[in-house]
N, C-alpha and C positions, 0 to 999 in steps of 0.2 A: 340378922342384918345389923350393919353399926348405925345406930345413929348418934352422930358425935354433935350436929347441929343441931338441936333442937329449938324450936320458940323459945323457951326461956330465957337461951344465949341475946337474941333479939330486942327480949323485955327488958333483963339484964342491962344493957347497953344502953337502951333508950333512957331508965329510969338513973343512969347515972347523969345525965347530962343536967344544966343547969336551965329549965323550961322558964320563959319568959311569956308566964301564962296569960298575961294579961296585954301580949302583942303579936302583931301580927304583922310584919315586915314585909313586903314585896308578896303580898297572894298572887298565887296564879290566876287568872281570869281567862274570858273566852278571847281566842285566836292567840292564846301564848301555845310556846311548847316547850313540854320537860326531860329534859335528856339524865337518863340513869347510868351510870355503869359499877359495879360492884362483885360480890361474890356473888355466886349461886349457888347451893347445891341440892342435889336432887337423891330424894329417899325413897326410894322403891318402895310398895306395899307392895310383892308380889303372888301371885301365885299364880300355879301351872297345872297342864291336866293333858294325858295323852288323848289326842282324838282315834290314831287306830294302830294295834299293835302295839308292842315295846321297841323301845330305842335297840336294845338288842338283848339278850337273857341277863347279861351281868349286871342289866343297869333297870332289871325289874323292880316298879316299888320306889324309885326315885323323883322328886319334881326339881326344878330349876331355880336355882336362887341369884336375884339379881344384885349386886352392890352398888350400895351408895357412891356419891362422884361429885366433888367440889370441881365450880368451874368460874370462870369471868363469864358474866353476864350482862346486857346492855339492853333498856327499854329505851323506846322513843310514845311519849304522849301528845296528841293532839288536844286542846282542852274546845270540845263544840258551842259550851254553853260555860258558865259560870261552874258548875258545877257538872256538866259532862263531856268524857275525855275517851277518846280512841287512842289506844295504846299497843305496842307492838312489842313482846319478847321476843329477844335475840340470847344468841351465846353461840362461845368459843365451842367445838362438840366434847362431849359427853362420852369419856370411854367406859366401861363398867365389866367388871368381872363376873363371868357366870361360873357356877357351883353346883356339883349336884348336894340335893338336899333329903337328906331322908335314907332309909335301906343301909345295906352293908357299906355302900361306896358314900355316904355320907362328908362333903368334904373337899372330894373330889375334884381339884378344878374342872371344868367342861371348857372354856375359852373366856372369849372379850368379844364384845364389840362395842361400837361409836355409834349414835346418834346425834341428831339436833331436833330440838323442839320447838321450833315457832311458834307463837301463841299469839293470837288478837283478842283484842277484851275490849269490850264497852264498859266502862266505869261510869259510879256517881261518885263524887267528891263530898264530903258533907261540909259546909257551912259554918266556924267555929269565930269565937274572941278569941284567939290564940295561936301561938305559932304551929301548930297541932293541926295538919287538914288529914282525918282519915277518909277512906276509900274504901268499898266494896268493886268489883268488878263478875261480871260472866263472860264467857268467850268460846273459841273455838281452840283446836290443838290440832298441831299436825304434827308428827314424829316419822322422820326418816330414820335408817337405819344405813349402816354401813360397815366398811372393814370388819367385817364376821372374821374371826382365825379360833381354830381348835386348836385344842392344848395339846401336847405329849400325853401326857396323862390319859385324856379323852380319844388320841389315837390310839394305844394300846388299847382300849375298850372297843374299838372296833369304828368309832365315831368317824366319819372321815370330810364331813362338810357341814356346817350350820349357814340359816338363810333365815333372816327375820322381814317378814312384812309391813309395810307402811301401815302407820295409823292413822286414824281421824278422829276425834271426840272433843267433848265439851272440857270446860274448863273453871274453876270459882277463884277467888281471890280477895283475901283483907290484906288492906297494908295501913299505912299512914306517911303522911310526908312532914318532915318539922325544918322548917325555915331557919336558918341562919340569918341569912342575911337578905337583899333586896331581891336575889338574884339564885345564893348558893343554898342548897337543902341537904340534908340528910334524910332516905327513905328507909323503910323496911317494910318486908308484907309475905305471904307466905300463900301459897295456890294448892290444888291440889288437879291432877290433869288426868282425866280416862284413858289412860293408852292400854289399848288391848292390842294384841300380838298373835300372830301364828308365827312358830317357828317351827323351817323344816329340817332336821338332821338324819342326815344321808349316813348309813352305817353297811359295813360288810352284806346284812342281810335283806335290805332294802330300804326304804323310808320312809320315817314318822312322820306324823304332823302335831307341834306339841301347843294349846292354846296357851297364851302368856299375857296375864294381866301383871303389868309393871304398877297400873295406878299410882302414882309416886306424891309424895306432899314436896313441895320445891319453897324452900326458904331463900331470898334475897335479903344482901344488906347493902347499902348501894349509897355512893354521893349521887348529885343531881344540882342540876342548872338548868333555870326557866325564863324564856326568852319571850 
């Protein structure tokens, strides 16, 4: 799998700016709210596992590998308390290449599909002298799926329809927000979301049900305005 984002990129960026540590400009406080938008992307951890049968004899011995997917992403925070914030991931959806992994066909494209990941988190904000407020969060995730398309490739194999099912699972989160100004912020934070998956692929000889843990680590870097 690529991972070409990694946290460091993150770090990197943050530790280049000129921290003005010993201020603290416009805090958020309770009844503001902090609107993000930025990049997203999302790194699959995945793995796969037939529940019954083979997808069809040629594709014995294979599991499914999902790709990574930069996207525009958008939170809205509610701040309840001084330091805790009800927050909402959003984003543009999320296309991702599927791959068979593993055996002879190794490689192999399988298709694509789209989802979208809304996320709700309860956060704490921590309390700082400085332009620097981090945050932990938990939450919930919900992952829709869509526009399933098999590959040529995956047709010749006999593959003739893929079908991924809704998720539902927990969710973690670090980030941190650093103030500019009274108003303007830069954020970054990095999550990690349980989506587990059944997908179904309908082949010549009948059909699989194949389990898919995507589990993904999702890196944002995001301006932000708090009102």
């Amino acid at each position: 799998m690529n991972r070409l984002y990694p946290p460091a990129l993150v770090a990197a960026t943050l530790a280049s700016l000129p921290l003005p540590l010993f201020a603290q400009p416009g805090a958020a406080e309770a009844g503001d709210w902090i609107l993000r938008g930025g990049l997203t992307y999302v790194a699959p951890n995945d793995h796969t596992s037939s529940r019954n049968g083979e997808l069809a004899p040629a594709l014995a011995g294979t599991d499914v590998a999902v790709s990574s997917e930069p996207q525009f992403g958008v939170t809205a925070a509610y701040l309840l308390t001084d330091n805790l914030a009800v927050e909402l991931l959003a984003a543009t959806p999320f296309e991702h290449d599927l791959t068979l992994a593993g055996g002879a066909l190794d490689g192999v494209p399988l298709g694509d599909i789209k989802h979208l990941p809304p996320t709700l988190s309860l956060q704490y904000r921590f309390d700082t002298e400085s332009a620097i407020t981090p945050y932990v969060g938990l939450g919930l995730n919900y992952t829709f799926f869509f526009s399933e398309d098999v590959s040529d490739q995956a047709r010749a194999l006999s593959v003739q329809h893929i079908k991924l099912d809704d998720s539902f699972g927990p969710a973690a989160q670090v980030g941190l927000d650093y103030a500019l100004t009274d108003h303007w912020l830069i954020s970054a934070d990095v999550r990690y979301l349980h989506i587990q998956t059944t997908a179904e692929l309908r082949t010549a000889t009948g059909t699989t049900h194949v389990d898919v843990d995507i589990d993904p680590w999702v890196y944002t870097l995001a301006a932000g305005y708090h009102f």
